[in-house]
N, C-alpha and C positions, 0 to 999 in steps of 0.2 A: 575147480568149479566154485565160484561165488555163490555165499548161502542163498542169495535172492531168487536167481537163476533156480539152485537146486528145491527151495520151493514152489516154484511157476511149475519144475517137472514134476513133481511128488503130490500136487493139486491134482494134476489134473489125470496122472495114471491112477491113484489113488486116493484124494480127494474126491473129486466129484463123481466118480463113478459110485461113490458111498450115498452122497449125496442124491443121487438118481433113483438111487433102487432103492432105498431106504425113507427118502424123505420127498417122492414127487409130487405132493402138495404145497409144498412148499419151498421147491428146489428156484423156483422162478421169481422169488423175493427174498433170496440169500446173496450176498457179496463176499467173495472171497480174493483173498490176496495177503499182504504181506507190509506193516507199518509199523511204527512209534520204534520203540528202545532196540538197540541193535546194531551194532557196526554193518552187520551185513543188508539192513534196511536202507544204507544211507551208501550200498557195494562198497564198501570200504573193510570189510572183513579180509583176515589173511589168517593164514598157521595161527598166529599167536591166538587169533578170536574163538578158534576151536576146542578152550580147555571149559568154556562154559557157555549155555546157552546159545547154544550153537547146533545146527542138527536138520533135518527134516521136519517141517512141519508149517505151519499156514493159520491165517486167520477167517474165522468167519464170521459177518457181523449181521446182526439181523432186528428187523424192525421189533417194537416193542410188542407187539401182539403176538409175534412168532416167537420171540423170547420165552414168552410167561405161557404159550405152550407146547414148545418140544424141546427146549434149551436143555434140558435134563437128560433127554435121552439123547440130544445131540452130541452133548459131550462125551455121555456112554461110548457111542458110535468112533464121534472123533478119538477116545483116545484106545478104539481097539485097533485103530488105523499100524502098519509096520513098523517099527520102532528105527529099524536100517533101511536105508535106501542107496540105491547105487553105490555100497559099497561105504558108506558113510555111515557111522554109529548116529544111535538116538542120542536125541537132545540131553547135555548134564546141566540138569536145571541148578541154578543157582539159589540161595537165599530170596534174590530179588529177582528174580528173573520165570516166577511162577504168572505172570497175566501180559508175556510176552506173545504166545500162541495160541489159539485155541478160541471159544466162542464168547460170542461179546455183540451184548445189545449197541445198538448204531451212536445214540446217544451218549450213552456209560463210556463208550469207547474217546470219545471227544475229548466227553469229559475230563476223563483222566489225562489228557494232553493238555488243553485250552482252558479246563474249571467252567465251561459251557457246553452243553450238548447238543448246540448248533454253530452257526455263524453268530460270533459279537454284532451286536445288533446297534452301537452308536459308538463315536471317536473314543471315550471313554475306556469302554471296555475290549476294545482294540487296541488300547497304549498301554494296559496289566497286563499282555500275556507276553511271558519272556519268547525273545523270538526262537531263540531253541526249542520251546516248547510248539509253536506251531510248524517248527521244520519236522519235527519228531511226527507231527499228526499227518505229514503231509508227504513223508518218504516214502519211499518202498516201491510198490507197482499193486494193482487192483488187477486179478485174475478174472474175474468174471462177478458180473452184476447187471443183471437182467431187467432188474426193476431201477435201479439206478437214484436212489435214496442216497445210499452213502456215498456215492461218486459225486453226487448235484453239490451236497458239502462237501467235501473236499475239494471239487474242483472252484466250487467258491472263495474258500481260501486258499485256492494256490494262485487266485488273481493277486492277489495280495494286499497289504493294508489297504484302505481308502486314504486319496491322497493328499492331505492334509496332515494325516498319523504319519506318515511316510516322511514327509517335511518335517516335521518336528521332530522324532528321532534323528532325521541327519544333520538337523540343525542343532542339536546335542551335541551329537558323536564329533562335529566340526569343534565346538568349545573345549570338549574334554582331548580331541587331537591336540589342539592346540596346546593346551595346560600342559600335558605328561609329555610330550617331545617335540615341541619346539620353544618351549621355556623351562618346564623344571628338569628335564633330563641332562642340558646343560648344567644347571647350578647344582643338579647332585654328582654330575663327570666332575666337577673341579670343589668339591666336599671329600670326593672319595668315599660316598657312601654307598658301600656295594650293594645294599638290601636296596636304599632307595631308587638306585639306579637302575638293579632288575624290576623294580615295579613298575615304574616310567617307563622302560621299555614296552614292557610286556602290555601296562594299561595302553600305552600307545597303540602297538602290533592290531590289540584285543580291539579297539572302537577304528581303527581302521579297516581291519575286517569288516566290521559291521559294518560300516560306511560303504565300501565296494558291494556285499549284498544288497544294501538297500539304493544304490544306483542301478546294479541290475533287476532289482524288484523280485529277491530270493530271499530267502529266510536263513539266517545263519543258522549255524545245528551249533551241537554240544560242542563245549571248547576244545573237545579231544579232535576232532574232525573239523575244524573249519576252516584251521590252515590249508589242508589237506583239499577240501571243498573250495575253498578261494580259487586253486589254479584252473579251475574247469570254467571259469567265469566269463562270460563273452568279452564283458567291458570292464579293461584295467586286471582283469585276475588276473592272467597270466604275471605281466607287467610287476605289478602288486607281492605278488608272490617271490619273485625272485628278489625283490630291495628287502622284501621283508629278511627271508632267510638269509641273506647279507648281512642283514643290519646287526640281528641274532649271532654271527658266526664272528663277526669281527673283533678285536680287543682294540681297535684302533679307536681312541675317542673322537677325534677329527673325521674322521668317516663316518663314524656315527653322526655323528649331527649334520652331515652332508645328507647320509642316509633318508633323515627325515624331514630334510627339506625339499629331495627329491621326491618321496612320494608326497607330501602336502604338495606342490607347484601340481603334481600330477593330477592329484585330487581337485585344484583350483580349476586348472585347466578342461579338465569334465566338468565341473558347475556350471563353468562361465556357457559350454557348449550343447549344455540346457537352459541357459539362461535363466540358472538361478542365482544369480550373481552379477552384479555390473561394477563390482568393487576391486580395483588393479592393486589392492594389495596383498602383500606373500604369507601373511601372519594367518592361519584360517580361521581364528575365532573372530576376525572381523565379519567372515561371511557369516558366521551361526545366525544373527542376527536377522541378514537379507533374506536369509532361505525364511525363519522363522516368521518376518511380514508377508510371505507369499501365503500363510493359511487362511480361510477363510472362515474354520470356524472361531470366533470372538473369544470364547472362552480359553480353549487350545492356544490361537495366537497371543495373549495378554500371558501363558504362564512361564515363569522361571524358564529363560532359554535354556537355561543348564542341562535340566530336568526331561526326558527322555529315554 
């Protein structure tokens, strides 16, 4: 069983029936479920994810008013809850892994993902949040919310950037493609610089990644999961996923940079069939460019293409 899953079941045999008898005034303006930090928020947990932070348990987030008065005794409550469930020991909390479960004002909860406690409210402060940081606020599954406060944000931001922010970062991510593997990965395969050559790969792998979430309009997560998260992708993941782990696996340097000319052509060939692109050449930091004249906000569009 996936910790997500074994959450959803441990809510609701025991979770909310706590919830009910203990707190029916305000059972109908609580959201419970399951987000942010966590292999198993993102069902990507296995064996290994089991030595910490790992276990039975659920989130519950609640307006500011219900906060400032039962969150005291809520927690009481929450943590008399079973410690085993189905066979599954309690949670071993880690160092860091103490404000992963358990009760949390709606805002404070954001917060600590995005450094807002609502929706980014202009382009600006929609291009500061690292996109892992909103994948993290925006994982997991929502077991019940009644009043539907913290779902209306969430489900806010899982529309995803406004598109403009959206255009600039892949208008980025197309420049820095370019730079780390289809130009300097060569010149450091024939340097024989092994450090340089794992970084160009890797920085390559890394903003092509990103580029395939932000064509599907998903949020890349932590670096440890995105690979892993790519292959689930409607458009180009699969695809994407297998040149990459190729590319990774091979000592062949001639393949390598076939590698990565394959997936850029790939990449070009999705811009062109959004039309963001009318440019027939193979280099993609030509298009950074085209995509980055398609914004509309003046400010956004006039700054450092690099920059995203």
């Amino acid at each position: 069983m996936n910790g997500l899953t074994l959450a959803e079941q441990y809510f609701h045999e025991h979770g909310l029936p706590m919830i009910l008898n203990s707190f029916p005034l305000h059972a109908r303006r609580m959201a419970c479920g399951l987000a942010g930090d966590g292999s198993e928020c993102f069902g990507f947990d296995d064996e290994i994810s089991r030595d910490h932070d790992w276990g039975p348990g659920f989130c519950i987030w609640l307006i500011r008013e219900d906060y400032d008065d039962i969150a005291k005794d809520l927690i009481r409550r929450y943590e008399q809850l079973p410690g085993t469930f189905l066979g599954y020991n309690s949670r071993i909390q880690s160092d860091w892994g103490n404000e992963r479960v358990g009760v949390f004002e709606i805002g404070d909860f954001f917060s600590r993902f995005i450094g807002y406690r609502s929706i980014p409210q202009n382009n600006e402060e929609w291009m500061i949040v690292p996109e892992s940081a909103l994948a993290a606020a925006t994982n997991g599954k929502v077991f019940y919310d009644p009043l539907g406060e913290f779902s209306t944000i969430r489900n806010r931001l899982l529309q995803f950037y406004p598109d403009d922010v959206r255009l600039k970062k892949m208008a980025a991510r197309c420049m820095t493609i370019a730079q780390s593997g289809q130009y300097n990965l060569e010149r450091c395969l024939k340097r024989k610089d092994q450090f340089a050559i794992r970084y160009a790969e890797t920085k390559f792998c890394v903003d092509v990644i990103s580029l395939i979430f932000l064509l599907n309009k998903r949020y890349t997560p932590f670096y440890k999961w995105m690979n892993k998260a790519l292959v689930a992708l409607p458009l180009l993941g699969k695809e994407i996923h297998e040149k990459i782990n190729l590319l990774i696996q091979t000592l062949d340097s001639s393949l390598k940079l076939e590698i990565v000319e394959n997936i850029c052509s790939m990449i070009i060939a999705e811009l062109e069939a959004e039309s963001l692109t009318d440019s027939s050449s193979t280099f993609l930091l030509d298009h950074g460019p085209i995509i980055q004249n398609k914004i509309q906000d003046k400010e956004l569009r006039e700054r450092n293409v690099w920059i995203g």
